[in-house]
N, C-alpha and C positions, 0 to 999 in steps of 0.2 A: 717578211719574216718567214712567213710559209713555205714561200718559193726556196727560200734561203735552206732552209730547214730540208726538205726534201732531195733537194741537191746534194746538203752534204750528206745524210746517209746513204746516198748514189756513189760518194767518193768523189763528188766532182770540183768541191771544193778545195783549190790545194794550195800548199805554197809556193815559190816560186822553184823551188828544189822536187817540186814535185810530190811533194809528200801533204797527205790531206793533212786538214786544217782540224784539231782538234775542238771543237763545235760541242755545248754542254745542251745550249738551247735558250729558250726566252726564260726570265725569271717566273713566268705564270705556271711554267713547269718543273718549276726547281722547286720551290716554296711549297711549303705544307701548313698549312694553319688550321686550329682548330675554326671549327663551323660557324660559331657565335663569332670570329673574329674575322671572317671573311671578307665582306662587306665593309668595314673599317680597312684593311689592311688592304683592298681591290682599289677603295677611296683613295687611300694616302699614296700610294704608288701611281697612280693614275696612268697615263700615258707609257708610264717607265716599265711597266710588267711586262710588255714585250722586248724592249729591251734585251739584249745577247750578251751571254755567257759565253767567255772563249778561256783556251787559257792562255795565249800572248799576244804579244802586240803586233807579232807576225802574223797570226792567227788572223786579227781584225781588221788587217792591210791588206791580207787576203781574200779575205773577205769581202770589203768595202770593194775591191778589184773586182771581183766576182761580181759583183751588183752592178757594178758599173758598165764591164763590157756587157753583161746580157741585158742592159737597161730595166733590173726588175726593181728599180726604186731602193729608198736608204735604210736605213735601219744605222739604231744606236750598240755598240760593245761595248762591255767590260771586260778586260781582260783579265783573270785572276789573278796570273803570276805580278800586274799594277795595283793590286789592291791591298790595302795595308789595315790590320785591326784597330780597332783604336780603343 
């Protein structure tokens, strides 16, 4: 995720057009919670907080691409524009 992360504000994450990957970040950085609710909410998410925010699914084939050839390991996305309210 770090590797991942670094990268793309280098620009080196792209798509195959060439154009970077729109990249939000892990969930551990998007989330705000109040203080007293940390710790419950670090719990229930567990594993999943690093987890990636992208906004398409091009975004996250590019990405997972990106991982791949420089063999820096996997990582999970979400892609926004897939996500639906419920």
């Amino acid at each position: 995720v770090k590797y991942l992360m670094n990268e793309s504000k280098k620009g080196n994450v792209q798509k195959r057009n060439g154009e970077p990957c729109t990249i939000y970040g892990p969930i551990s950085k998007l989330i705000h919670v109040q203080q007293n609710y940390a710790l419950a909410i670090e719990t229930a998410l567990g594993a999943n907080i690093q987890n990636i925010v992208l906004e398409s699914e091009q975004d996250a084939k590019a990405a997972i691409e990106f991982l791949k050839v420089n063999r820096a390991g996997r990582a999970t996305f979400y892609p926004v524009q897939t996500c639906k309210a419920q």
